[in-house]
C-alpha positions in Angstrom: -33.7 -35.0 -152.0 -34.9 -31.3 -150.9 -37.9 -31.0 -149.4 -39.4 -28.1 -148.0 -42.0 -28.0 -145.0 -45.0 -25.8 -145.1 -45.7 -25.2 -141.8 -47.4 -21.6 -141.6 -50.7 -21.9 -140.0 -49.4 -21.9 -136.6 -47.5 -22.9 -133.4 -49.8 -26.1 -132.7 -50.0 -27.4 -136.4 -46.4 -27.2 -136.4 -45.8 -28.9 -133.4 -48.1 -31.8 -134.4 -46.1 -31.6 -137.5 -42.8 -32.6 -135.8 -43.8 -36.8 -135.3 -44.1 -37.0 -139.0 -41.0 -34.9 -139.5 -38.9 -37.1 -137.1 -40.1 -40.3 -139.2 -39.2 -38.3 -142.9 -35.5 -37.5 -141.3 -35.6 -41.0 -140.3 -36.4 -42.2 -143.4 -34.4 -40.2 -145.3 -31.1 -39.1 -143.2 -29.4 -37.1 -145.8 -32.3 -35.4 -147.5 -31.6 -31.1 -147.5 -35.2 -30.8 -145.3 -36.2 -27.1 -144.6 -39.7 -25.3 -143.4 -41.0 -22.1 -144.7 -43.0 -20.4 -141.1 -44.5 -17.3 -140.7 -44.9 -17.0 -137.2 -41.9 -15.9 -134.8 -42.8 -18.7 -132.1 -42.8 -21.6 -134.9 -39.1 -20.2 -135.8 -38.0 -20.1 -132.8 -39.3 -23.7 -132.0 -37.9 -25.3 -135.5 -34.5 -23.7 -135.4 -33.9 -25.6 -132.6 -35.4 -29.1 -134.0 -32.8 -31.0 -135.2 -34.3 -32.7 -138.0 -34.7 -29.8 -140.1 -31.2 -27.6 -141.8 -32.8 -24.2 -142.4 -35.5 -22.3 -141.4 -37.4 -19.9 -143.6 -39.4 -17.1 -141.9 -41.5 -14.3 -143.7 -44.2 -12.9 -141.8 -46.7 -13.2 -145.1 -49.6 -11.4 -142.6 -47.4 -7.8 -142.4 -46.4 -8.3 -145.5 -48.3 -6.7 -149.4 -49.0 -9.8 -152.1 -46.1 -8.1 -154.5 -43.1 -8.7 -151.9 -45.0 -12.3 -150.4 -44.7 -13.7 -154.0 -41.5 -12.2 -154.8 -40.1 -14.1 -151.5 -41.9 -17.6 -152.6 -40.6 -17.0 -156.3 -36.8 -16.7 -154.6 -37.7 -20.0 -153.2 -39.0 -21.2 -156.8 -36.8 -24.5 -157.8 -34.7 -25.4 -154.9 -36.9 -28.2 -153.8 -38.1 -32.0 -155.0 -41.1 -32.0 -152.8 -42.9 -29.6 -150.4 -45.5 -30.7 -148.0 -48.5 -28.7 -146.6 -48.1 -29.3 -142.8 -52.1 -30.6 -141.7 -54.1 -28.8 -141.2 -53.7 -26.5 -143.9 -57.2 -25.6 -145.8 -56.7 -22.4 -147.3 -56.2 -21.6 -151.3 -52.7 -19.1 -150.2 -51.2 -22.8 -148.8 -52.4 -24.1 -151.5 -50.9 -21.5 -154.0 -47.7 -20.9 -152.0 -47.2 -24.5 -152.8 -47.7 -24.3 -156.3 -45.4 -21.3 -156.7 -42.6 -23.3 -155.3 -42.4 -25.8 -158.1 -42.0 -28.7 -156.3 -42.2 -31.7 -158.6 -44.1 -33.1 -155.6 -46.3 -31.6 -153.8 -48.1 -33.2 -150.4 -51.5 -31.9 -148.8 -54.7 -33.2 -148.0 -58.1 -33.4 -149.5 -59.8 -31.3 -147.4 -63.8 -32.8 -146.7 -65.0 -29.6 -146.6 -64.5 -26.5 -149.6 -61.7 -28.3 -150.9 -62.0 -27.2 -154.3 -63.0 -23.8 -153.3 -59.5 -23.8 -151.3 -57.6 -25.1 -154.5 -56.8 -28.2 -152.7 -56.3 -29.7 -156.2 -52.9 -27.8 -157.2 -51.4 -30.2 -154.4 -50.4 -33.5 -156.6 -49.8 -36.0 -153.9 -52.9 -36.2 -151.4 -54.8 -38.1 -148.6 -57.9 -37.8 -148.1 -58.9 -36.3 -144.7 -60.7 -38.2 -141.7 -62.3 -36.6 -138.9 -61.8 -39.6 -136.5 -57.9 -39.2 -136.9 -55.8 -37.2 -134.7 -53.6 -34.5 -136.6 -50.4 -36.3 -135.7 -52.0 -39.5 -137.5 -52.7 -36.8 -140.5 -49.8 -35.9 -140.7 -47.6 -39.2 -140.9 -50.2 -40.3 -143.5 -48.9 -37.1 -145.6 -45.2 -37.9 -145.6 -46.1 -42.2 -146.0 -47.9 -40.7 -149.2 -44.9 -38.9 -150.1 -42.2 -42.1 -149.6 -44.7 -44.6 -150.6 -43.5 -46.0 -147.2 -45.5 -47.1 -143.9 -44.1 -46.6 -140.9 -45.3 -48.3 -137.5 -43.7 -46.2 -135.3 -45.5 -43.2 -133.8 -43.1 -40.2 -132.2 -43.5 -37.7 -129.6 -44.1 -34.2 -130.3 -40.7 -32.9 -130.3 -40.0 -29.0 -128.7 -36.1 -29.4 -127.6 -35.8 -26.8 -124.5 -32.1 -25.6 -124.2 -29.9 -25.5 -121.2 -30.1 -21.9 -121.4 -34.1 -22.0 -121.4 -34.1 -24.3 -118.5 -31.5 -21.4 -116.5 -33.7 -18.9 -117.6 -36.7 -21.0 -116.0 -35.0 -21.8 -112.9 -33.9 -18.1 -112.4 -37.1 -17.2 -113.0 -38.9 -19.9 -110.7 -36.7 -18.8 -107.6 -37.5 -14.8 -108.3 -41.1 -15.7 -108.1 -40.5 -17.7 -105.1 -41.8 -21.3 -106.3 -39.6 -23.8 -104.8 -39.8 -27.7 -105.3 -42.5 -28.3 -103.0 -44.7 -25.9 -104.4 -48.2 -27.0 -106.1 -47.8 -25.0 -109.6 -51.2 -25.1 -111.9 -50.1 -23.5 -115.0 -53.3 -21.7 -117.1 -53.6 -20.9 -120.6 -56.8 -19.1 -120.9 -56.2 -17.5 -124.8 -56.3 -19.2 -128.1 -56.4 -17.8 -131.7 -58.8 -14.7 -132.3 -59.2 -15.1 -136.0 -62.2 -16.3 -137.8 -64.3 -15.9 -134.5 -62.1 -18.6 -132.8 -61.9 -16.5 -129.7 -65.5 -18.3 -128.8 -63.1 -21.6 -128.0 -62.4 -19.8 -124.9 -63.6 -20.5 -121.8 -64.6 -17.1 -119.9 -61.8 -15.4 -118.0 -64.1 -15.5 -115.0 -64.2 -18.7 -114.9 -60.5 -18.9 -114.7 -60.4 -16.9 -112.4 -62.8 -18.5 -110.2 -60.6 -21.9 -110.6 -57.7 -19.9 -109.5 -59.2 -18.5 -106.3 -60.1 -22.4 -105.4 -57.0 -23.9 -106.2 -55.4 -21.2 -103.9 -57.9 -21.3 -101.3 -58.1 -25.3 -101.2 -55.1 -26.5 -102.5 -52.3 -24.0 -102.0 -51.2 -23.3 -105.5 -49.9 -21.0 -107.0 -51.2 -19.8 -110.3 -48.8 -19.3 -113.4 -50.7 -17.9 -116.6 -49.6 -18.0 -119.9 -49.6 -16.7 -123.2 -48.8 -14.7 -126.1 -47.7 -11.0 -126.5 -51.1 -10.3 -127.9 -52.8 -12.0 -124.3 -51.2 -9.5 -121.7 -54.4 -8.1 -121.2 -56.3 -10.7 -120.8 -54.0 -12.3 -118.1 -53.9 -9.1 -116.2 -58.0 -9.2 -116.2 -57.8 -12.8 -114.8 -54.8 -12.0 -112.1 -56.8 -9.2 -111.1 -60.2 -11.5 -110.8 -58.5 -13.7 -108.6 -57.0 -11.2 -106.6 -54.1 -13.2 -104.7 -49.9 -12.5 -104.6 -50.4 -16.4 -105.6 -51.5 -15.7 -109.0 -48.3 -14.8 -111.4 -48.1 -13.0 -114.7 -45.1 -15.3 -116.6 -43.2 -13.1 -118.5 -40.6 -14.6 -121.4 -38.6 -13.4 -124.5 -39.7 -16.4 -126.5 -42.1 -19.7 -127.2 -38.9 -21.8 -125.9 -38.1 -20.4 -122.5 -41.8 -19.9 -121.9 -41.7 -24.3 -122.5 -39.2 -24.1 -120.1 -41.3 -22.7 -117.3 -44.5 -25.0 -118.5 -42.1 -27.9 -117.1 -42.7 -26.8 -114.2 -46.1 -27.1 -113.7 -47.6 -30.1 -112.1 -51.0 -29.7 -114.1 -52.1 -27.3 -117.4 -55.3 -25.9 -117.2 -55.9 -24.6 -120.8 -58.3 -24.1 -123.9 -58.4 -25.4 -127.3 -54.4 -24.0 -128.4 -51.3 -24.0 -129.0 -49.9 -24.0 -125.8 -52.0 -27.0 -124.8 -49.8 -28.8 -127.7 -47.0 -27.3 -126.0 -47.5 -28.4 -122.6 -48.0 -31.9 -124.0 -44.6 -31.5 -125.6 -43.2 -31.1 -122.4 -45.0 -34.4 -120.4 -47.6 -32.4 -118.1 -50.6 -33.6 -117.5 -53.0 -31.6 -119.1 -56.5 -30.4 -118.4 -58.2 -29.2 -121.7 -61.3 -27.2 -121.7 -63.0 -28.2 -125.4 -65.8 -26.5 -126.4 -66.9 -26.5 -130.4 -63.5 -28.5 -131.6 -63.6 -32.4 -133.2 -61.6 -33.4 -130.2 -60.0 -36.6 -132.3 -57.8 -34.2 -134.2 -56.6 -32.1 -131.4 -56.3 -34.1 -127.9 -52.9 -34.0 -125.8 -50.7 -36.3 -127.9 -48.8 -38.9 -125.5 -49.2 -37.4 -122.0 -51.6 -37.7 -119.3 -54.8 -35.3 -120.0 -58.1 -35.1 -119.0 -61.0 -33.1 -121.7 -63.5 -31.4 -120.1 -66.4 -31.3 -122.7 -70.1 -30.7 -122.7 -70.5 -33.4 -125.6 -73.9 -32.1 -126.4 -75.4 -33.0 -129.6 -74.6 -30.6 -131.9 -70.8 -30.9 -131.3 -68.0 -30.9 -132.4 -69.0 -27.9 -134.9 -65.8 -26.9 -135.5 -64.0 -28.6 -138.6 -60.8 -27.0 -140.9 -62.3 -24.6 -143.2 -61.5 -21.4 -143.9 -64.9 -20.0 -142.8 -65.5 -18.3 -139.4 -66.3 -20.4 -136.3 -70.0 -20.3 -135.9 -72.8 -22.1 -133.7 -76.5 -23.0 -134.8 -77.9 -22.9 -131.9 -80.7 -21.1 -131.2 -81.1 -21.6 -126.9 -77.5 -20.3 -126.3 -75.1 -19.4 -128.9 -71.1 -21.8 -127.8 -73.8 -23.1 -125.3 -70.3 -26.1 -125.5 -67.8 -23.8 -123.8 -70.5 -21.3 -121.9 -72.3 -23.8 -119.7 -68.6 -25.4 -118.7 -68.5 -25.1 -115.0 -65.8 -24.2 -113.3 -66.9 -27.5 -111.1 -66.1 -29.6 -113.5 -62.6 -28.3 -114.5 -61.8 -28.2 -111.2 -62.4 -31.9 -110.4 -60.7 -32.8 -113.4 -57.4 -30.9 -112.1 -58.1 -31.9 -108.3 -58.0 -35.8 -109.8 -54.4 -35.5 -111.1 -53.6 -33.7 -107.4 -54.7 -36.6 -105.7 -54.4 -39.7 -107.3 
């Protein structure tokens, strides 16, 4: 059997993918399994993943409709089956998995503009469930496919090299962190599009967490994230205004995992990298503002979510609509009124306990 894996909305869906995609290899040992991506961070995290044979990347974003479809149409008949990795609620998924001709084809029925999205070209469907973590989702999309239940439930499964872990220890020792260092590692970015940069919690707030862990419990600050997030770490390291507050710097997704090992807590929003850190076993602090917090919590590690719960949320779903609030007192009143109190109690109880 070929199957092919459409994992292109991004680092954390992909990562949430990989439980599901440990239990299809298991199921099927000998099956050609493959994954279409078009981000450089989800390559660089599958190639390494051992339960899939080929990665194909195509960056469909830089990329004009005329040479997108010509590359899915060179894809056109080499698989059985193709799944849409959850979430996936948009109709180019949809059509992308069409145009590969799978005779089956796996995605979910979306509760919201489903048939808007074209949710119906996939053949072979369950029906979403907003009390159900994506992990959960996504097993429930390849038992669909087998017509098999499974009862085990994996890790999320990022395989760090013994050249990333070098490249993290080199890099530990020329910033001077040694082992008895308190290391709080802080993702304060997220994805931008469709208004989701109001997941974020304010830099300034960071910033002020990052002074008080350095002031009251000597450690040192690593912050991370993408390319595209330079700026915005620089703002925060200049906020806090201490040699103990460190720009990371890495070549890719993997060696950057590398160095989120050594953290003894992640502070970080609503993203990918908070899938990442989970990955790797760190207890994990996540500041949740709008987000349905059953699809998205740390999977299998320690974590503690700092949340408003006010009444209106969660008011973030999948669609393919921008992220907007209703509220007419404060608009993201759930991430806005966060205090930096009560992250930092949440962090200070994984210290201490």
């Amino acid at each position: 059997m070929n199957i092919l894996i459409l994992a292109l909305s991004g680092i954390g869906d992909a990562l949430m993918f990989t439980p599901a995609l440990r239990l299809l290899r298991s199921a099927l040992p000998d099956a050609q399994i493959d994954a279409l991506v078009m981000f450089k961070g989800v390559k660089d995290m599958y190639e390494r993943n051992k339960d899939i044979n080929n990665v194909h990347y195509y960056n469909f974003l830089k990329n004009g409709i005329v040479p997108s479809l010509n590359y899915v149409l060179n894809l056109r008949g080499r698989y059985d089956a193709s799944i849409n990795v959850y979430p996936a609620n948009r109709k180019e998924y949809n059509l992308i998995n069409l145009l590969i001709g799978a005779k089956k084809r796996a995605g979910a029925k979306y509760l919201r503009m489903n048939t808007r999205e074209l949710g119906f070209l996939n053949n072979i469907r369950i029906k979403e469930d907003d009390s159900v973590h994506n992990v959960h989702s996504n097993i429930k999309l390849v038992e669909q496919l087998l017509n098999k239940k499974f009862t085990e439930v994996p890790d999320l499964y990022f395989p760090v090299s013994a050249e990333d872990d070098l490249f993290a220890d080199k890099y530990l020792r020329d910033i001077n962190i040694n082992d008895n260092d308190v290391v709080i590692g802080f993702h304060p970015g997220s994805a931008t599009l469709k208004n989701h940069i109001n997941r974020r919690w304010e830099p300034e707030k960071f910033a002020q967490l990052g002074r008080r862990l350095i002031e009251n419990d000597k450690a040192k600050i690593l912050l991370f994230g993408g390319p595209e997030e330079e700026e915005l770490k620089k703002n925060i390291i200049n906020k806090i205004g201490s040699p103990e507050a460190i720009f990371t710097e890495s070549e890719n997704l993997p060696q950057s995992a590398a160095v989120i090992k050594r953290c003894n807590v992640f502070v970080t929003n609503d993203s990918s990298l908070m899938h990442v850190a989970s990955a790797m076993k760190r207890k994990v602090v996540a500041v949740i503002g709008p987000t349905n917090t059953s699809y998205i919590h740390p999977w299998h590690t320690e974590y503690k979510i700092v949340s408003l719960d006010l009444e209106c949320s969660p008011c973030f779903f999948y669609s393919p609509k921008p992220l907007i609030c209703s509220r007419t007192d404060m608009q993201f009143k759930c991430i806005k009124e966060l205090s930096v109190d009560m992250v930092y109690e949440a962090v200070k109880s994984f210290l201490y306990k």
